[in-house]
Short mmCIF file of the C-alpha atoms (twelve columns), coordinates in Angstrom:
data_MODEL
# 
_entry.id   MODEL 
# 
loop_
_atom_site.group_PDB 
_atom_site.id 
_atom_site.type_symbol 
_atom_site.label_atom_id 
_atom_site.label_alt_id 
_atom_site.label_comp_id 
_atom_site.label_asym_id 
_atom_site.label_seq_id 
_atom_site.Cartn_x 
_atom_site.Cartn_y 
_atom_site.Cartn_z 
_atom_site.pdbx_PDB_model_num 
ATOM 1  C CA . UNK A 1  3.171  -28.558 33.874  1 
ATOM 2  C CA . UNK A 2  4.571  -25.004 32.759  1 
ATOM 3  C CA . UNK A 3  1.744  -22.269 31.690  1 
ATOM 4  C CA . UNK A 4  1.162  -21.071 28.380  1 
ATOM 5  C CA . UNK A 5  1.164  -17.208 28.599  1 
ATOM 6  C CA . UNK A 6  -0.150 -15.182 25.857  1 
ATOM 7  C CA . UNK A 7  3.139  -13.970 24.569  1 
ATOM 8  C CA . UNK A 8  4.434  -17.677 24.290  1 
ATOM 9  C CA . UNK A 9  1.325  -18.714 22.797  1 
ATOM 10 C CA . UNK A 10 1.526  -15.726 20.237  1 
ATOM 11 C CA . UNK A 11 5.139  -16.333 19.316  1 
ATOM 12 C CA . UNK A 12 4.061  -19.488 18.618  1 
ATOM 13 C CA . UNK A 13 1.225  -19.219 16.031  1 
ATOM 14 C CA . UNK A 14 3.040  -16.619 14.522  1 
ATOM 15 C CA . UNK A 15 6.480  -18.582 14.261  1 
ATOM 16 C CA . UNK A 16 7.090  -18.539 10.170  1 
ATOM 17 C CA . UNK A 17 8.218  -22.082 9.961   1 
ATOM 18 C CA . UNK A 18 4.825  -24.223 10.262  1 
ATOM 19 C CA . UNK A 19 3.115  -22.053 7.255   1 
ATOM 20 C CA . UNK A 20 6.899  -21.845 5.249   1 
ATOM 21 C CA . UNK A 21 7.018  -25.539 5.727   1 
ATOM 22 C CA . UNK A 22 3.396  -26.422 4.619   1 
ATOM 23 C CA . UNK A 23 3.502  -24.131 1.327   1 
ATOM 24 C CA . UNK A 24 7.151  -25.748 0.213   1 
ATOM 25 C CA . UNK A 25 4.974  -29.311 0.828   1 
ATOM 26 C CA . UNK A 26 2.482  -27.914 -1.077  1 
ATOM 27 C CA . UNK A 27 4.265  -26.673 -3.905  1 
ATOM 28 C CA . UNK A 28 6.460  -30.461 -4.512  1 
ATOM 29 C CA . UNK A 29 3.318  -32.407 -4.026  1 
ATOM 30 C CA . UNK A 30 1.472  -30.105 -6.871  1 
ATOM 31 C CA . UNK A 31 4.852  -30.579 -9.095  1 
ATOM 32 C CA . UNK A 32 5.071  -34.260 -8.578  1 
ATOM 33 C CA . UNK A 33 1.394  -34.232 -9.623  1 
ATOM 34 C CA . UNK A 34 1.502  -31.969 -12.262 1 
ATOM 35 C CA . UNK A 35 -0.842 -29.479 -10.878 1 
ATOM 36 C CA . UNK A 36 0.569  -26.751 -12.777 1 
ATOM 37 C CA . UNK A 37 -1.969 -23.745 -11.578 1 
ATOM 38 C CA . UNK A 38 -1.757 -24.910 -7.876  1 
ATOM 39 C CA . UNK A 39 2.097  -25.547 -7.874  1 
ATOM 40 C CA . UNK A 40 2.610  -21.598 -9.236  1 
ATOM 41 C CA . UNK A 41 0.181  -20.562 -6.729  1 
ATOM 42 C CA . UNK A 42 1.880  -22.615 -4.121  1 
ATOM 43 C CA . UNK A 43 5.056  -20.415 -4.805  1 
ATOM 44 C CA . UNK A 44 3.389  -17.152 -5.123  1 
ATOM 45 C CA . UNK A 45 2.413  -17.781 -1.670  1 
ATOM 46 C CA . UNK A 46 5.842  -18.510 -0.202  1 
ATOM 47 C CA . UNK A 47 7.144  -15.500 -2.140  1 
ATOM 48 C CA . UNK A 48 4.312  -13.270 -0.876  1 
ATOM 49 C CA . UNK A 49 5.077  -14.472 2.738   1 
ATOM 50 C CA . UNK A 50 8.343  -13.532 2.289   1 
ATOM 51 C CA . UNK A 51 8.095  -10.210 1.034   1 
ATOM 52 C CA . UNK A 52 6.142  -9.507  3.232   1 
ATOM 53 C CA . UNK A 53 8.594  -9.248  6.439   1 
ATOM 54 C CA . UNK A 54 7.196  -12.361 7.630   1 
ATOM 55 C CA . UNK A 55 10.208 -14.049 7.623   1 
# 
């Protein structure tokens, strides 16, 4: 069983595609439910974590 160094660990809870992935989920299921308010604020988070060099 390999070890989990810190660096490994870090790159990994700091890789952009879990949180990208669970705001674009969050943004189509608050469409498709016509959650207007959460749906905007959905995307003003993936646009915030994108400006922000995150990505």
């Amino acid at each position: 069983m390999p070890q989990l160094t810190a660096g490994r660990l870090r790159r990994g809870l700091t890789e952009p595609l879990l949180p990208v992935a669970v705001l674009a989920l969050l943004a189509v299921a608050a469409a498709a439910l016509d959650a207007t308010v959460l749906c905007w604020a959905a995307v003003g988070a993936l646009a915030g974590f994108a400006l922000s060099g995150s990505v």
